[in-house]
Each structure stands twice: as structure tokens, then as C-alpha cells.
TORVEXTI-493631 format. One record per atom (N, C-alpha, C): z, y, x. Coordinates in steps of 0.05 Angstrom, whole numbers, plus 5000, padded with zeros to 4 digits. Each point is the difference from the previous one (the first is absolute). Layout:
<rs>
ZYX;...
</rs>
This chain:
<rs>
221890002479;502449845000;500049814976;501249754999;500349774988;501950064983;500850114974;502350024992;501449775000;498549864978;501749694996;501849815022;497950075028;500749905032;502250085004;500250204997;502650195021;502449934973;499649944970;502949964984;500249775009;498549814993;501449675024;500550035030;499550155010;501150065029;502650064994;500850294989;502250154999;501949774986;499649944982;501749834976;501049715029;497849925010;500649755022;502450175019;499650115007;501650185018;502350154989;500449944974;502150034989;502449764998;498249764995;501249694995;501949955031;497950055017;501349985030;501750195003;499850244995;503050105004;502549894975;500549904988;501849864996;500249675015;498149975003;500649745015;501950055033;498350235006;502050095029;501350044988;501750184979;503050164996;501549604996;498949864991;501649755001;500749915028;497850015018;499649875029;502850225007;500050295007;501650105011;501949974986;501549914984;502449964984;501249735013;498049755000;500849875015;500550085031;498650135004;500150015037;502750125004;501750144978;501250155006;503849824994;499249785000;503049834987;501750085023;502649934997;502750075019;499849675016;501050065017;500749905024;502149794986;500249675004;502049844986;502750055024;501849994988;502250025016;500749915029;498349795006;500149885020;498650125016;498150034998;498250205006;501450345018;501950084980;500150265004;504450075015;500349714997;502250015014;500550145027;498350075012;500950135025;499250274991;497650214982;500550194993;503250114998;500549854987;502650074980;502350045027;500749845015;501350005026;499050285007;499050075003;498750205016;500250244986;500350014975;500950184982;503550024994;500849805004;502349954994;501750155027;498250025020;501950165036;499350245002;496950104977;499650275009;500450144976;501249844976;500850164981;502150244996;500550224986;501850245000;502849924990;500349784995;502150054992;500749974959;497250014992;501050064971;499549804986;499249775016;500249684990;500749825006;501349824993;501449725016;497249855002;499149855015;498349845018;499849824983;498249874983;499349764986;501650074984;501650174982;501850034982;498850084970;500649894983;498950164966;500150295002;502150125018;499850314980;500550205030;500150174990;500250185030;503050154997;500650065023;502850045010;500550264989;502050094979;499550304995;502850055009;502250184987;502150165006;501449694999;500049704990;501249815000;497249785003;501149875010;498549735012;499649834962;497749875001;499249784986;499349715010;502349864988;500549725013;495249884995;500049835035;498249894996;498549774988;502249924981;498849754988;500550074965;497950154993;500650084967;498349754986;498649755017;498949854977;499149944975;503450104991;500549984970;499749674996;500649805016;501149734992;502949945017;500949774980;502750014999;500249665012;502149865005;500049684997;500549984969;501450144989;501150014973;499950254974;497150025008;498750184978;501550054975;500850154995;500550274970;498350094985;497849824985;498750284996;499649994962;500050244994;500050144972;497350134997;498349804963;498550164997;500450274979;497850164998;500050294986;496549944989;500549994974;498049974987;498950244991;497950184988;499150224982;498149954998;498650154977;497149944983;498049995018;500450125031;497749965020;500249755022;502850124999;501849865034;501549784998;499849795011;500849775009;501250025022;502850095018;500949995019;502249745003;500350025031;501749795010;501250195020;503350065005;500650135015;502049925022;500749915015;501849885023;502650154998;502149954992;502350034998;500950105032;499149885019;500950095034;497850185008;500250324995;499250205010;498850104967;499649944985;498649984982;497350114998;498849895012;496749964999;498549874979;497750084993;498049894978;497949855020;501749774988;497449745027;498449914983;499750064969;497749884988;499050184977;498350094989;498950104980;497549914991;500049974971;498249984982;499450184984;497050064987;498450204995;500249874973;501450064978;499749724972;497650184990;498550174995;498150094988;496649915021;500949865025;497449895019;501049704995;497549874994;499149815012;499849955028;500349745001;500049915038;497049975001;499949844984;495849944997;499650034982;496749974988;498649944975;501349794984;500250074980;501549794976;502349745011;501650205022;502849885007;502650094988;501749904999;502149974976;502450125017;499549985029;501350225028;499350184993;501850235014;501050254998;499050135036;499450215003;499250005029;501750145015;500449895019;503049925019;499050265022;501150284991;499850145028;502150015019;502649964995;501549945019;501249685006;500149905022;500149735003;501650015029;502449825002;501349785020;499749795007;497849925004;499649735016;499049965021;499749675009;500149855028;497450225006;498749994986;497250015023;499650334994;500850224981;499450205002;502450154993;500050215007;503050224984;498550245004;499750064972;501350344983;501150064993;502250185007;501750044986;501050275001;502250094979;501050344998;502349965015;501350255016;502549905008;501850275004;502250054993;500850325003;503649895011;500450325006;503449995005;500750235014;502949955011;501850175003;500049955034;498350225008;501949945031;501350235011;500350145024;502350185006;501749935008;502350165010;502249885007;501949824980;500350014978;500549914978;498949904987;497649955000;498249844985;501149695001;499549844974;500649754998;497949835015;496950114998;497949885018;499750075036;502550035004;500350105032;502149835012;500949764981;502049845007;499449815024;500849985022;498949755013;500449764992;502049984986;499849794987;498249874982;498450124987;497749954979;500250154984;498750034976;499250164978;501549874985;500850294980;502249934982;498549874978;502149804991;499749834975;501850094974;497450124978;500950154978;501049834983;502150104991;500749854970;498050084976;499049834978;499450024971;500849884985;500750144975;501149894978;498149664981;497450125008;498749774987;497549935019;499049744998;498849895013;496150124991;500750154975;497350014988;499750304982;499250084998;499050294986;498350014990;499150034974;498050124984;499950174974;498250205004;499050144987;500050034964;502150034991;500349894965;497250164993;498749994975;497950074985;502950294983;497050285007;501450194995;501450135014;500949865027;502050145022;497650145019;500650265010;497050035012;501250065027;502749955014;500249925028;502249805003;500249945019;501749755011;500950085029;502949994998;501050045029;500749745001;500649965034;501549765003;502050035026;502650015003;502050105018;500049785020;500550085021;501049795025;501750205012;503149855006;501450025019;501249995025;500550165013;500949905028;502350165010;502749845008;502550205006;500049945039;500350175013;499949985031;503249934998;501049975026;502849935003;501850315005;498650194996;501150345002;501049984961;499249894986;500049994968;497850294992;497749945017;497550204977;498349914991;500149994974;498449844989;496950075001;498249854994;497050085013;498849844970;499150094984;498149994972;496850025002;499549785006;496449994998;499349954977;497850164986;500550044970;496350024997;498949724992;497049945001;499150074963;498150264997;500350154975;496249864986;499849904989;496949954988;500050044974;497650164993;499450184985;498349864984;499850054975;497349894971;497550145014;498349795002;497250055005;500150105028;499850035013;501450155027;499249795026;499450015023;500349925020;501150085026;501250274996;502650035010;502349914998;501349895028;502749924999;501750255010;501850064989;502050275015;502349835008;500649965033;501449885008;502650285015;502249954994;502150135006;502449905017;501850165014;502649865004;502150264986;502149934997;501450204993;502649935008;500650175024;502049935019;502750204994;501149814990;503750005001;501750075016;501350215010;501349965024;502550114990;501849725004;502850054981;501450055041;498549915013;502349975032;501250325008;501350055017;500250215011;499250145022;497249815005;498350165020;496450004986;499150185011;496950094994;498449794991;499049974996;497249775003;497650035009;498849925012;497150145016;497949734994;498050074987;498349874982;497350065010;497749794999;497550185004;497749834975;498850014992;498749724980;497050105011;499749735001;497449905014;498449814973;497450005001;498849744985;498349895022;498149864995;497249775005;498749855000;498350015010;497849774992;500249785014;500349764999;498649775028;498149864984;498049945019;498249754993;498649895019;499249764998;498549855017;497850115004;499949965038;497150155000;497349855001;500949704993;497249805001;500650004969;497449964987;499349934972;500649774995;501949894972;500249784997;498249844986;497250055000;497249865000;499949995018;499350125018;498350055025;497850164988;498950164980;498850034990;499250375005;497550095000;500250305005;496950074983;499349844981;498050054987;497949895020;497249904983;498249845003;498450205022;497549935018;498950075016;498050234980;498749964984;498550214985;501650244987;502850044985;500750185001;502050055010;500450315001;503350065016;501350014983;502749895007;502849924995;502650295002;501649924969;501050224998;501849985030;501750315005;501650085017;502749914994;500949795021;503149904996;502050155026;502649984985;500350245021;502250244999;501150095020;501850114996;498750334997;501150194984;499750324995;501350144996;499850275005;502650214993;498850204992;501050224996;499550334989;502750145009;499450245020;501550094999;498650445004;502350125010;499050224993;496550145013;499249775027;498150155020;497749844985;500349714985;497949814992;500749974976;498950074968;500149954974;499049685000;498749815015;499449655002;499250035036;501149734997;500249925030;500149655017;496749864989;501849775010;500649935027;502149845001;501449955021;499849745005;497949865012;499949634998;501349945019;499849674992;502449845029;499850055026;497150045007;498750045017;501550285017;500350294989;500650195009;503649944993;502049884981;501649925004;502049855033;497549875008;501049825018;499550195022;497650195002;499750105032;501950294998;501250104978;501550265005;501849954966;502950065011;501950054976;499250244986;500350034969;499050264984;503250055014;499150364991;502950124998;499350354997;499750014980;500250264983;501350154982;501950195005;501050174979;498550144978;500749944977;498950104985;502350174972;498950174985;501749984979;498149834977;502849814976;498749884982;498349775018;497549914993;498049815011;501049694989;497849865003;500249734990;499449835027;499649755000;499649815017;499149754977;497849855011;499649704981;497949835015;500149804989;498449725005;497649984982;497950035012;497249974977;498749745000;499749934979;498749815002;497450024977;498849774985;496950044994;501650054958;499750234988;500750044980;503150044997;502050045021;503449924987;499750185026;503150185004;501250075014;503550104996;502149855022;501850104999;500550145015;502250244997;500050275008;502950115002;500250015017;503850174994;498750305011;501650164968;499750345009;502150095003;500350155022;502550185017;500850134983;502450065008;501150244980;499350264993;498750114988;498550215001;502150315008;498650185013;502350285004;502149935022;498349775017;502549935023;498149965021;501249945023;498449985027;500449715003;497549884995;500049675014;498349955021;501149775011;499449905018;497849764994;497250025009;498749744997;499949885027;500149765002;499749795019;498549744997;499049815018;499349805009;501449805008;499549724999;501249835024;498449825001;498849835021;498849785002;502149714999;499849894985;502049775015;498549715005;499650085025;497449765004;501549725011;502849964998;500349795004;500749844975;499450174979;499949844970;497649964992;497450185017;497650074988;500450124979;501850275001;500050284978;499350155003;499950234972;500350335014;501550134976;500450095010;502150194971;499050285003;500250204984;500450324998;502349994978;500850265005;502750164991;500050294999;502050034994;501550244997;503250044995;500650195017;502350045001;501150254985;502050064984;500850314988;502150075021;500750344998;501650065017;503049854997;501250025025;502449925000;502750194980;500749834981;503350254990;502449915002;501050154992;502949925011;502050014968;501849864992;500849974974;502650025002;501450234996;503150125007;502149794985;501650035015;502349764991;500150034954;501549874997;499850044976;497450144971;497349945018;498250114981;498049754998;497950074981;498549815001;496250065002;498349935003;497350105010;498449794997;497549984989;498449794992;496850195018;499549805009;497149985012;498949884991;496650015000;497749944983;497649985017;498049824980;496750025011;498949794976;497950035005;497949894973;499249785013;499149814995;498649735007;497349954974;497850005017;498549974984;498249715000;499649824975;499549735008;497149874979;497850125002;499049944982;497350055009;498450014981;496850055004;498750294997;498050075013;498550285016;500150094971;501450134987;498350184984;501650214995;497150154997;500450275017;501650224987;499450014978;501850234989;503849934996;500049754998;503149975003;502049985034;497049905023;501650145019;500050265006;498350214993;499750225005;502650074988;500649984976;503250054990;502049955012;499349775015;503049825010;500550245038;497550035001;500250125036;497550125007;501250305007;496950065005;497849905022;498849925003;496749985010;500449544998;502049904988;499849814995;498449864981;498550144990;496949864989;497150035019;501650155025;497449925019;499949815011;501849704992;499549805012;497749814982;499350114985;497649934985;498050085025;499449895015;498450115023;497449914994;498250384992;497349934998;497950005024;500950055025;499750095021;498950255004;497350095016;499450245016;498250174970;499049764976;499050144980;501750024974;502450045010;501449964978;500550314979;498550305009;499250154984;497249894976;498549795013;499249984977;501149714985;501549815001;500349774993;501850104978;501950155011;502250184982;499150054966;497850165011;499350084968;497949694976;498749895030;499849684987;501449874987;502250025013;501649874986;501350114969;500750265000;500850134975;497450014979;498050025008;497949874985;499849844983;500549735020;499849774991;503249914982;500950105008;502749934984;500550214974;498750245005;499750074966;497149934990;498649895007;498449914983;500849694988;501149825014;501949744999;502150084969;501350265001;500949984978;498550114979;497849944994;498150014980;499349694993;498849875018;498549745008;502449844997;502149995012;501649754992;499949785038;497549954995;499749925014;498550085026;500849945027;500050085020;496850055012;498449654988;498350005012;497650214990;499849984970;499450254986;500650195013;502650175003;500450225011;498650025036;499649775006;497150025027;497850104993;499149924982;497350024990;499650274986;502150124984;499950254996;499650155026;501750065019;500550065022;497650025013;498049875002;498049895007;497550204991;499850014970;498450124983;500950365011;502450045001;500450245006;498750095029;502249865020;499249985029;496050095000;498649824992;497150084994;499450134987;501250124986;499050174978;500150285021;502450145012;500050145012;498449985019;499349805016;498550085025;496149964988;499549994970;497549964990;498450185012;500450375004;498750165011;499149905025;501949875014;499949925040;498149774990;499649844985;498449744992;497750134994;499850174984;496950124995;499450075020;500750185019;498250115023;499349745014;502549805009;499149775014;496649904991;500249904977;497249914988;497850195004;500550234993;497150234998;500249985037;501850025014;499350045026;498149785005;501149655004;498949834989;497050094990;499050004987;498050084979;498350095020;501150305001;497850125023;499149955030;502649815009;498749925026;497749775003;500249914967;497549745004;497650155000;499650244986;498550135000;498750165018;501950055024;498950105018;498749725023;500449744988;499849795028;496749955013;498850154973;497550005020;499050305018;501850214998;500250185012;501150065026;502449824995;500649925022;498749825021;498849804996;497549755013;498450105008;499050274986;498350215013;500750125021;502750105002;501250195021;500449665028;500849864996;500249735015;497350055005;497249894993;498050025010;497850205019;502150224993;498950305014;501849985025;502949944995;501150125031;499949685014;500349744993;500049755021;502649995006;501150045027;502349905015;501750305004;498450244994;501150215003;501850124975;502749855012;501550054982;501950365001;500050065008;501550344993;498150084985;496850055001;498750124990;499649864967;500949684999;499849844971;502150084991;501650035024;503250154984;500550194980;498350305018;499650254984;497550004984;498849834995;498049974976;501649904976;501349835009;501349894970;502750254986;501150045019;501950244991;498150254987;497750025011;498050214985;498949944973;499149784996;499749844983;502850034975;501749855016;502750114977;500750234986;499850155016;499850265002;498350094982;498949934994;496850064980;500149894977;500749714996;500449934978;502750034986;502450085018;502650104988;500849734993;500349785028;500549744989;502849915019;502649924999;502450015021;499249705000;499949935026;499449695006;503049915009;502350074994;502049864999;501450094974;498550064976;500950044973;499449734990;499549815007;501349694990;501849965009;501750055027;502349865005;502250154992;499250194997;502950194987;502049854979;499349934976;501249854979;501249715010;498949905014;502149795011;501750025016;499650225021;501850185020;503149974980;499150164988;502250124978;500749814988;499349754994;501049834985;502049745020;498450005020;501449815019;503450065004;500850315004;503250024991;501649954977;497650044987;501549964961;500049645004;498249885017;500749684996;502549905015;500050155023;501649905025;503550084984;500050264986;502850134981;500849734982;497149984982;501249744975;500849745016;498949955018;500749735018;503250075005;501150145001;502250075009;502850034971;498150164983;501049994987;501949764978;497049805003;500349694987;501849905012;499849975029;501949905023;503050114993;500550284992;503650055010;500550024967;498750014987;500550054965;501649774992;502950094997;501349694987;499049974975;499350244986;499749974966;497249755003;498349995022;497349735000;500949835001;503449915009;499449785017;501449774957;498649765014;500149864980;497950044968;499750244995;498250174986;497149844991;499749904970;497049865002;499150194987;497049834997;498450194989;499549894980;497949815006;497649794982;500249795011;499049734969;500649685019;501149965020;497649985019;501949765028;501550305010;500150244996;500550185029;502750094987;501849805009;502650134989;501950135018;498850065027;501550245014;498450145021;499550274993;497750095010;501150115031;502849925004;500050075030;499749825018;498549804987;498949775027;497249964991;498649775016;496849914995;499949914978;498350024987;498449814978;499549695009;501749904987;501549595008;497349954993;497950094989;496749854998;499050115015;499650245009;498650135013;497250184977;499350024975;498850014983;499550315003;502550195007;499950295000;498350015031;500449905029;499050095011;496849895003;498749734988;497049894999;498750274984;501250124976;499650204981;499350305013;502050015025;499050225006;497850005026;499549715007;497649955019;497850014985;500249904981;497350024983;499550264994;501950124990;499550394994;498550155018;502350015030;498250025021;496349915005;499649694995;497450005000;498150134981;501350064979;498550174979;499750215004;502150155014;499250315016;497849885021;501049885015;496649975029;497950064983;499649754986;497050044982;499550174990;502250244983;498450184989;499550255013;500849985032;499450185015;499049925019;496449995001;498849875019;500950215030;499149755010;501750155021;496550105024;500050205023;497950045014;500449885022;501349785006;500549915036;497949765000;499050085020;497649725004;500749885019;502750035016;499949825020;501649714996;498549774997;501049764998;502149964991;501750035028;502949985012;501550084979;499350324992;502050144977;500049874981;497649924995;499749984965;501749725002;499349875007;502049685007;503150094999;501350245014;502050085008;500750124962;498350144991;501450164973;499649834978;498149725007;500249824979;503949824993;500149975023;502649865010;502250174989;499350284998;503250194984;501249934991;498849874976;501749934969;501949825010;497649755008;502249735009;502150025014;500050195028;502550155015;502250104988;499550154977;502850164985;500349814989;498849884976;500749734990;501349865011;500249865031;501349935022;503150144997;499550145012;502550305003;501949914977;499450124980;501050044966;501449764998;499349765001;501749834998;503050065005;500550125018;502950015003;501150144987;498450284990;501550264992;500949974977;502850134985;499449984981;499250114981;500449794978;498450004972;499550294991;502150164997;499650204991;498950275017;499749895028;498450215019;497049924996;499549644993;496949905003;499750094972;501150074977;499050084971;499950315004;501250145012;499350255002;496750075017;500049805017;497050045011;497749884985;500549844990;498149804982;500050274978;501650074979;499250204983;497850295019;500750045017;499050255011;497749925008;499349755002;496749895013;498950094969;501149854977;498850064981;499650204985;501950225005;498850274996;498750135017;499549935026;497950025013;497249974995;499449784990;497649854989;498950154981;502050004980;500150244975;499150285005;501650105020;499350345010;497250045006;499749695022;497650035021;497550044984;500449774974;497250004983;500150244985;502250154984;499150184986;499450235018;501050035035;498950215006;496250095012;500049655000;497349945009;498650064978;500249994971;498749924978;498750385001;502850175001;499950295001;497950095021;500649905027;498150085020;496949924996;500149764985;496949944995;498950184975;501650114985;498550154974;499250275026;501450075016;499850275017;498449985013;498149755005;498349975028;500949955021;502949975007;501150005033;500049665003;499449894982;501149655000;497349844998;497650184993;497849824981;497649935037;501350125011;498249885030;501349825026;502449884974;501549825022;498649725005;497949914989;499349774999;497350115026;498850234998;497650085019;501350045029;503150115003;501850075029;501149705005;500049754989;500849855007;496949735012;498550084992;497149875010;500550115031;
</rs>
């Protein structure tokens, strides 16, 4: 066997499976509204009953009016500033139609703030909660109640380490209804509340709902480039049967969610940021779906149980809103299994510990790209045993190639009997003719984990290293890291002559380098510097293990097996 053959095989056959996981990502877009308008009809006659038909929210113990928008002809709206959060909140229903991340950048060396919630012409995301039930203010046919606030603007004094902000609303019964939006120092939890008044002399019956909407076409048009795959945008939940669960537009539009759960979250993913409303925990919620394809939407939700608020008492209901970027140990705090939207996918037992790796070695290094390259040195360091056998295996099969030429020359075309000669042969010299591919076997997951890792790691994104590479979660703008690791590559070919004499191949394994070189262009920087370093401790390993095998005799007749 060819060692060197079969790692450019496997490694090629690695490149293409990410190129398909892109192809099937695309193949897999939702249906544009127009498109899927008669689904929806058809869902809308054979549905149970627990959703209004093209409506934002689903029908629970009280109806939810179908036009929650959250625009007005005569918009209200009040911002809420804090050391993270930039909100904009709509006075009529009081929804968060805009948020800013003040600690993200929108781009590289932009003076914007990055806009995860947004109301406009061409796209809408947005948060949206309330009161429905028989009493609920958001069950009015008339429209959604319009809260009073005292001020048009809220922020955060230096030293204050939370900030409420009250909105009012009195029904024509006189109960008053208190939406009370709570943001915390350092924090990207919002604790959104009502705290319901009931001065009347009958019950009140309440249910609080939150959710998500967003457009289900991208307002690029954009789903990541044809060479790599593109993060997951998209609706998700957790509830008691699924700890992560995505839920795309796609399965949105052909069946409504609708799951009881206790506690559970629901959110919108997108590439680094996710907002999230978490249920009330120690209660029975309701998650749901809606497609609303004559806006081209989809929303997810949740509903808490319905209560009832006795004449003269008062009762405040709750849920968390979470508005910020993947990282992991502060959603793990905020809701449980809400840092599995860091989605490493099917290898994410090993990306997991990649990542904690790389991020405590990062707080050594400072810097990120460094902390690759550490990462790197380790990653190889551990698999050095699986690298030695590769080579000595290596080693000994050149050694056997005129032993083999012999067994070719004795049996001809009679291959079972060339078969069990060479296994006898192995057998004899104690040589595993697939102990070169082992070490790349094993390494092809550790590449496919860090590719993933780079990809959903907000702590990369923006992140330089050196000179031109000032954010290692995209390509190298010269391309310098991936020519670097084509050339590496050709320095491995050469120093591992290779035994294939047929034409065709050798033409075919000359071409490697230039192919990934090809490839690499897109990846990024900090996935093509993680491979570029490991070529070169490759090179490094390969010579000092050769240098060893030639003091031993197993190396010093590679120039006579290659004649």
C-alpha cells in the first residue's frame, strides 16, 4: 500500500464532504411563500384546532390577535440602553423590534454595532411577548395594547448593575397590566415580566406567551460561498424529549411544532448571535410553530400555563429573553442545554474538548492565532505514537517492494493465490499494510471538529493574528496562508517517494498540492493555519522518524525498494 496515496485520497475525500454538506444545505432552502401558499391552505382545513391559519401564534385557552407585526402608522418607540444592549421597544404590544450587540462589531473596523434584532422593509426579526387568555390585553380584537412610558429613553448609569423599565396598560375593567423590561450589568439576559393588578371585581384569566418571527428569505440572499458550508439560520427549541432541536423554515412550513414541555426554550440561530426566549422554568409550556407565508415568515413560541388572578390581588408572570452571542458558559447559566446552539454537529464529542483546549491555551497566548498553533503542536504531539507507526509501517513496506514483485512474478494474473502470499508475507515480517492510514483516519475528525469549531466560535470571529490576517474566521484576503500550505504539502510528496508507476497516478498525486491549495482558498484563515502548522510538524516528525529508522536499518534500503 501507498501510504502517502491513500492520505491525499482520504484528506480529498474529506474536502468533498464539506463541499456536499454545503450542496445539501443549499438543496435544502424553504419553499418562498408563493411557492408554498397552497401547502398552508391545506394545513390551515386539516389543522386541530390549536392554530389560527396564517396567524403569529397559536390559539390557546384565549385566541392571539393575527396581526402582531409590531408596526404601527404612528410608532412609539423607547430606547433601553446597557453596557451590552442597545434596544428599541414598540410601545403597541411592547416588542423588541431592534437590538444591538454594543460589545460586536457589524464588520471589520466598523464603527456599527451588530444589529441582531431588526424591523424593516425587506427583512424582520424580531422578539414579541404578551398577554392572551380570556383577559389578556393581547387577545383584544381590537389590536394590541398600547403601553404607557414614563420616558422615551433608558440607560444604564455607571455603577447601577440593573435597569428596569415599566410600561403600562389599564383595560377598560381598571386592571392594570405592568410590563417591566429588567437588563442586567454584563448580562445578555432580558427578564421580561407583567405584573397584573386586578383592582375589578371579577377574576382575571391570563396566559403569557413570547416569540420569535423572522424572515424566511435572507436579506443577502446569501447562504455562504459554494466551497464552504454555511452556518445554520433558523428556528430551535429544547424541550423535555430533545435537550437541541433544529427546527428550520422548511419543517416550520410543512407541520406546526406543538409540544408540552416543562421549562424549555425556543430561538432563532443564526451564524455567531442567537435570540432565545426561555419558558418559565417548574411549569408546563407549550412550544409551537407558525408559518406565515403570506408575509414570507415563521415564528416559534411558547406559551405558559393559563392563571387566573382573584379579584383584588396581584400576580406577575415572567421569562428570560436572551439576545446576544453563542457563548457557552453564560448560556448554559441562562437555560439549560442553551449552549448547544453552538452547534458542533455529529463530532461535537470531540470539537467540545477542542475547543476548551484552544480557549485555555488562548488564555496563555493572548492571541487566538497562537493559541491555533499551540493547539496544533499538542493535537500532534498526542497522536506522535499513531505518526511513528505510520512511517516505520511506511518504512517497511518499501522494503518489502521487491518481495512483493517477486510474489507478482510467481503468481501472474492469479490473484487469490497473490492474495494469500502477501498476507503470508505480512504475516512474517509483522508488517500492518494499513498502519499508514491509521493516523490520518484519526486525524480527518480532529480536522472536520476544528472546521467547526472556527465556524460557530464567536470568541474567532473578528479575532487577528499577524499582519494582513486580522480575522481568522474568514480567508486569508492574500491568500499567502493557503500557497504556504500547498507548498508544505509538496514537501511531504517529495520526501516520501512514493512506489506507483502508473503514469496516470503519479500525474494525479503530483496535482494534490495545487488542488488543496485550490480548496483552502476559501477556508478560513485560522482552519488553513492550523493545517499549514501540522504539514510542518509533519515534515519535522517525518524526518526525525526517518533519521531513527535509518540508524536501525529499516530506512537504509529505501533507495534499493524504490529502483
Amino acid at each position: 500500500m501507498e501510504s502517502q496515496r491513500n492520505i491525499l485520497i482520504i484528506a480529498l475525500l474529506l474536502v468533498s464532504f464539506l463541499i456536499w454538506q454545503q450542496w445539501t444545505t443549499k438543496d435544502a432552502q424553504p419553499e418562498t411563500a408563493q411557492q408554498s401558499s397552497q401547502t398552508t391552505q391545506v394545513q390551515a382545513s386539516q389543522g386541530d384546532g390549536d392554530f389560527i391559519p396564517q396567524g403569529d401564534l397559536a390559539n390557546g385557552e384565549g385566541e392571539v390577535p393575527t396581526d402582531t407585526s409590531a408596526t404601527t402608522a404612528k410608532q412609539n418607540l423607547i430606547t433601553v440602553v446597557s453596557d451590552t444592549l442597545k434596544l428599541t421597544i414598540d410601545t403597541q404590544g411592547g416588542d423588541v423590534v431592534r437590538a444591538e450587540l454594543l460589545e460586536h462589531d457589524d464588520s471589520l473596523d466598523s464603527d456599527d454595532k451588530f444589529v441582531l434584532l431588526a424591523n424593516n422593509a425587506n427583512f424582520v426579526n424580531v422578539a414579541q411577548s404578551g398577554l392572551i387568555g380570556r383577559d389578556g390585553p393581547d387577545s383584544n380584537i381590537a389590536g394590541r395594547p398600547i403601553y404607557h412610558s414614563k420616558q422615551q429613553q433608558y440607560v444604564l448609569a455607571d455603577g447601577q448593575d440593573s435597569l428596569t423599565v415599566p410600561m403600562t396598560f389599564t383595560n377598560d375593567k381598571g386592571v392594570v397590566f405592568t410590563k417591566n423590561f429588567t437588563l442586567t450589568r454584563d448580562s445578555h439576559v432580558v427578564n421580561v415580566s407583567y405584573a397584573i393588578n386586578n383592582q375589578s371585581g371579577e377574576p382575571v384569566q391570563a396566559q403569557l406567551y413570547g416569540q420569535l418571527k423572522q424572515s424566511v428569505n435572507s436579506p443577502d440572499g446569501k447562504s455562504g460561498n459554494m466551497l464552504m458550508a454555511s452556518a445554520y439560520r433558523g428556528p430551535a427549541y429544547s424541550s423535555d424529549e430533545t435537550r437541541y432541536t433544529k427546527y428550520d423554515f422548511k419543517k416550520v412550513q410543512e407541520a406546526n411544532l406543538n409540544q408540552s414541555t416543562e421549562a424549555g426554550w425556543v430561538a432563532m440561530l443564526q451564524h455567531y448571535f442567537v435570540s432565545a426566549w426561555i419558558a418559565p422554568k417548574q411549569e408546563q409550556n407549550q412550544l409551537y410553530s407558525s408559518a406565515l407565508n403570506n408575509r414570507g415568515q415563521a415564528a416559534i413560541g411558547f406559551k405558559a400555563p393559563l392563571v387566573t388572578v382573584a379579584p383584588g390581588t396581584e400576580q406577575t408572570l415572567s421569562a428570560d429573553l436572551w439576545l446576544g452571542p453563542k457563548l457557552q458558559k453564560k448560556m448554559a447559566a441562562a437555560a439549560d442545554n442553551l449552549d448547544l446552539t453552538v452547534d458542533y454537529g455529529w463530532l461535537w464529542f470531540i470539537a467540545q474538548p477542542l475547543f476548551k483546549l484552544l480557549h485555555f491555551l488562548q488564555s496563555f497566548a493572548v492571541n487566538w492565532g497562537l493559541a491555533i498553533i499551540l493547539t496544533t503542536f499538542v493535537v500532534r504531539g498526542v497522536m506522535y505514537p499513531l505518526t511513528k507507526a505510520q512511517y516505520t509501517s511506511m518504512a517497511k513496506m518499501r522494503m518489502l517492494q521487491p518481495k512483493l514483485k517477486e510474489l507478482k512474478e510467481r503468481y501472474g494474473s492469479d490473484r487469490q493465490k497473490m492474495s494469500q502470499g502477501m498476507m503470508e508475507l505480512y504475516k512474517k515480517e509483522k508488517v500492518n499494510p494499513l498502519g499508514g492510514c491509521l493516523p490520518i483516519l484519526v486525524q480527518m475528525p480532529i480536522f472536520i471538529s476544528l472546521y467547526w469549531v472556527l465556524m460557530e466560535s464567536v470568541e474567532l470571529r473578528h479575532a487577528p493574528f499577524i499582519l494582513w490576517i486580522e480575522d481568522l474566521s474568514v480567508r486569508d484576503p492574500y491568500f499567502v496562508l493557503p500557497v504556504l500550505m500547498g507548498a508544505s504539502m509538496f514537501l511531504i510528496q517529495k520526501m516520501s517517494p512514493t512506489t506507483v508507476t502508473d503514469p496516470m497516478q503519479q500525474k494525479v498525486m503530483q496535482f494534490m498540492p495545487i488542488i488543496f491549495t485550490f480548496f483552502f482558498l476559501w477556508f478560513p484563515a485560522g482552519l488553513t493555519l492550523y493545517w499549514l502548522v501540522s504539514n510542518v510538524v509533519t515534515i519535522t516528525q517525518q524526518w526525525y522518524i526517518f533519521r531513527q529508522l535509518e540508524k536501525k536499518g529499516l530506512h537504509g534500503n529505501k533507495n534499493k525498494a524504490e529502483s
